[in-house]
C-alpha positions as CSV (number, residue, x, y, z in Angstrom):
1,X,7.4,-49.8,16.6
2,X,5.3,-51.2,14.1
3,X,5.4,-49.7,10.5
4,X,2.3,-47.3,10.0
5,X,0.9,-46.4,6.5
6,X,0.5,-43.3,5.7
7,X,-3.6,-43.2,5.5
8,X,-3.1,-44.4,9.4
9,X,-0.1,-41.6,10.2
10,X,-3.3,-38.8,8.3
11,X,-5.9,-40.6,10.3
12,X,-4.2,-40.3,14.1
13,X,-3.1,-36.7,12.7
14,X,-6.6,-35.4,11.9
15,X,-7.4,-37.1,15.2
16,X,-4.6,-35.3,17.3
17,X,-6.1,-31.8,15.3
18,X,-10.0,-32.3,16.3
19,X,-9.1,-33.8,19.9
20,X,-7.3,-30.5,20.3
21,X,-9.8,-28.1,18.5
22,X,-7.6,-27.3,15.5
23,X,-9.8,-25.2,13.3
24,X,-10.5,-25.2,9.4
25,X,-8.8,-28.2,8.7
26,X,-8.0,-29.2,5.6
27,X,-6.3,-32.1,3.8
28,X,-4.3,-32.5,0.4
29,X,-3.8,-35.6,-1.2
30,X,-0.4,-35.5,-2.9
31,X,0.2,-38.5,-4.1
32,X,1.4,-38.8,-7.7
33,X,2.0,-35.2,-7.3
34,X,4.7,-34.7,-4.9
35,X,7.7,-37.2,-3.9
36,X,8.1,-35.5,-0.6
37,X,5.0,-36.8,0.8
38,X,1.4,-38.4,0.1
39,X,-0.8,-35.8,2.0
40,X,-0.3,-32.5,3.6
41,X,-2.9,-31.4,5.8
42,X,-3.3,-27.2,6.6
43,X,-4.9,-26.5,10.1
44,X,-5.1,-22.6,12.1
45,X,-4.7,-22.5,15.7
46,X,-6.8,-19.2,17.7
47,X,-3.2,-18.1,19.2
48,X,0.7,-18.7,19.1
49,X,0.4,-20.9,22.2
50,X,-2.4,-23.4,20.6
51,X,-0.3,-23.5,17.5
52,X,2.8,-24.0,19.8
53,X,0.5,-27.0,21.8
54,X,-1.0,-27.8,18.3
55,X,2.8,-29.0,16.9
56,X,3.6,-30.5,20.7
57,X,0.3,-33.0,20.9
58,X,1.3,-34.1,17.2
59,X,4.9,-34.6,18.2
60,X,3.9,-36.8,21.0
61,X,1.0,-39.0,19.0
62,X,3.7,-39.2,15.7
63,X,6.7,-40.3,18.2
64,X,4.0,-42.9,19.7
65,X,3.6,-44.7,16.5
66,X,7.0,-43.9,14.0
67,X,9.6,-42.1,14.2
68,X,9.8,-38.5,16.0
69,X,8.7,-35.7,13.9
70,X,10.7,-33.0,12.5
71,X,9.6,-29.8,13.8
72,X,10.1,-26.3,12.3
73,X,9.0,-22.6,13.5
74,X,8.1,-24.0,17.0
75,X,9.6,-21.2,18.9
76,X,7.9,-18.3,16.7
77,X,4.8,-20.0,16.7
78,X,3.3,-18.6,13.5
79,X,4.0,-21.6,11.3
80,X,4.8,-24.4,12.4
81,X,5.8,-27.5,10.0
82,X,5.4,-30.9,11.0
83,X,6.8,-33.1,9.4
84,X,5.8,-36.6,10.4
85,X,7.2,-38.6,6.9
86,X,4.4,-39.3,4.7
87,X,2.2,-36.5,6.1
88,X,3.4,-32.8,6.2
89,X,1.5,-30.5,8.4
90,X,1.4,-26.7,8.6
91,X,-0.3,-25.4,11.9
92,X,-1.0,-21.7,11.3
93,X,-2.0,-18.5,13.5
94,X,-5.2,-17.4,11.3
95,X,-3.5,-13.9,10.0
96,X,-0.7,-16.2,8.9
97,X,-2.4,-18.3,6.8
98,X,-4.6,-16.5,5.3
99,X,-1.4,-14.3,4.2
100,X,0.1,-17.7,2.7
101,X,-2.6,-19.2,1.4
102,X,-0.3,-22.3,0.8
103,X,-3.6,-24.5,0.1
104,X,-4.1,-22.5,-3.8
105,X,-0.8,-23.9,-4.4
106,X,-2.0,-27.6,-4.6
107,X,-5.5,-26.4,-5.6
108,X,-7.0,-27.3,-3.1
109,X,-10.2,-25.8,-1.5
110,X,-9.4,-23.2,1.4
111,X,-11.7,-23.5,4.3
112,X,-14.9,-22.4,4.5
113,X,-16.1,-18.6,5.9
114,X,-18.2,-20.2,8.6
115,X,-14.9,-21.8,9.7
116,X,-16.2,-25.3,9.3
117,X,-13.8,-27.9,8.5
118,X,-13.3,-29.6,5.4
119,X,-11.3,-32.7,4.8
């Protein structure tokens, strides 16, 4: 396996999210700001089982390319955290992360009304 950046591991991510209609996508950059990784990127799913097949198509891409991804919440389906080293992703149910709201955390701009996605 050959050693991918982490603007590459955030590029095939966002890929894996709009090839599989991920909706109101959004990135952080956390560099400088967090050890744990150098972007996080927040995405909803329509439904437990698209979040579920969300986290399973990243998996698969991630495992491709480095090493497997940790995976957390997979079998509630709600939240599901991603963790593919330099990039952290949180796949949500809508109701879920609206509740959360984990994006005002890192200030970062939560998706547009129209449910267009912002990166």
């Amino acid at each position: 396996m050959k050693s991918t950046t982490a603007a590459e591991m955030l590029s095939l991510i966002l890929s894996v999210l709009d090839e599989h209609k991920a909706e109101d996508v959004v990135t952080v950059d956390l560099a400088g700001k967090s050890p744990l990784a150098d972007y996080m990127v927040v995405a909803t799913g329509r439904s437990t089982r698209q979040v579920q097949g969300l986290a399973d198509y990243l998996g698969r891409a991630v495992k491709e390319v480095a090493n497997a991804p940790k995976v957390e919440g997979l079998t509630q389906g709600d939240w599901v955290l991603v963790d593919a080293g330099d990039v952290i992703v949180h796949l949500f149910r809508a109701e879920v992360r609206e509740f959360y709201n984990i994006e005002s955390m890192w200030s970062a701009t939560p998706p547009a009304a129209s449910g267009t996605a912002i990166s």
